[in-house]
DONU-410252 format. One record per residue (C-alpha): x, y, z. Coordinates in Angstrom, 2 decimals. Example, Ala and Ser with C-alpha at 12.3 -4.5 7.8 and 13.67 -1.06 7.14 Angstrom:
REM residues 2
c1, c2, c3
12.30, -4.50, 7.80
13.67, -1.06, 7.14
END
This chain:
REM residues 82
c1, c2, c3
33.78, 28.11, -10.87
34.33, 25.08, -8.59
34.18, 27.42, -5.26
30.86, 28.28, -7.21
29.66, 24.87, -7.67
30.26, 23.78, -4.04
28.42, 26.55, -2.46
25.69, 26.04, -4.48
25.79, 21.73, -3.52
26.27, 22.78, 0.20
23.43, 25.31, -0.01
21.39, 22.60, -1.18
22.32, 20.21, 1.01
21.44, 22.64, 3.90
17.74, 23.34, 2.75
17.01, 19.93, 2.65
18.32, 18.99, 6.54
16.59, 22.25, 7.07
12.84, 21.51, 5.95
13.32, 17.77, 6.34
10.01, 16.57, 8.44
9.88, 13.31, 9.95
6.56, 11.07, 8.90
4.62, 9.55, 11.43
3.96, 6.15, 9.93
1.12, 4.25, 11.18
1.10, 0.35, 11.07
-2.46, -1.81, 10.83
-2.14, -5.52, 11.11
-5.18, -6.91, 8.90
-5.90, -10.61, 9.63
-9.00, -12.75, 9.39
-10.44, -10.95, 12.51
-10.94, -7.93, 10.49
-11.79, -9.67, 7.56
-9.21, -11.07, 5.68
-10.38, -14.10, 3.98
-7.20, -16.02, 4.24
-3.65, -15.08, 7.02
-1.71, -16.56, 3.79
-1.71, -13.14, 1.47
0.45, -14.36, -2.08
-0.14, -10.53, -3.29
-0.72, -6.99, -2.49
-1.98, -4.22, -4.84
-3.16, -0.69, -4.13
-5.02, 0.74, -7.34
-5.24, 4.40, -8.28
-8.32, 4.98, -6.44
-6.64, 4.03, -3.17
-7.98, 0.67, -2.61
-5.70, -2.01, -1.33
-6.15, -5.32, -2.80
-4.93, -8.80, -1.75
-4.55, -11.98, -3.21
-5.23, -15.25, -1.14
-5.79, -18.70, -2.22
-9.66, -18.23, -0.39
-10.14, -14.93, -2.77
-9.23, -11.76, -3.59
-9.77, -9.15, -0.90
-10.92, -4.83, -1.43
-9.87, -3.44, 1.70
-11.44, 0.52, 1.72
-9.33, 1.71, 4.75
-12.26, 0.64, 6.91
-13.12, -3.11, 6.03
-13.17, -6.33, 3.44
-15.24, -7.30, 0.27
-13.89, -10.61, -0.16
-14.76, -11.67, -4.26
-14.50, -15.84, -4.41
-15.30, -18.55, -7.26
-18.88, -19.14, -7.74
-19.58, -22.40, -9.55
-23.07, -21.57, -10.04
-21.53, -17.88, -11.45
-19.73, -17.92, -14.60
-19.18, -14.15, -14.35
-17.47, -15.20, -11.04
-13.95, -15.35, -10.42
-12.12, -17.80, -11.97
END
């Protein structure tokens, strides 16, 4: 039973160095040149439609993948953020 068990661990242990793939992570430094409303970001969020979201004391920030939509606090706007 335990010569059993061991094959079976070392069996798995083998498929997974076998079909491991290495990820080719890409890096994109967002800053106020590509839109960023503030360099300071308190928070990040990505929401389930992909969206990454960040919180600066200038606004919160929707970043697509390809650019900003930077929401701020309109006086004038009570619908605005707060």
């Amino acid at each position: 039973m335990k010569l059993r068990t061991l094959v079976i661990a070392l069996l798995l242990l083998i498929g997974n160095v076998v079909f491991a793939q290495t990820r080719q992570l890409k890096f994109a430094h967002l800053d106020r040149d590509k839109g960023l409303s503030q360099s300071n970001v308190l928070t990040i969020l990505q929401d389930r439609r992909g969206f990454m979201w960040f919180a600066t004391r200038d606004g919160l920030n929707k970043y697509d993948g390809y650019q900003f939509i930077v929401y701020k606090n309109d006086a004038e706007d009570p619908a605005s953020l707060s």
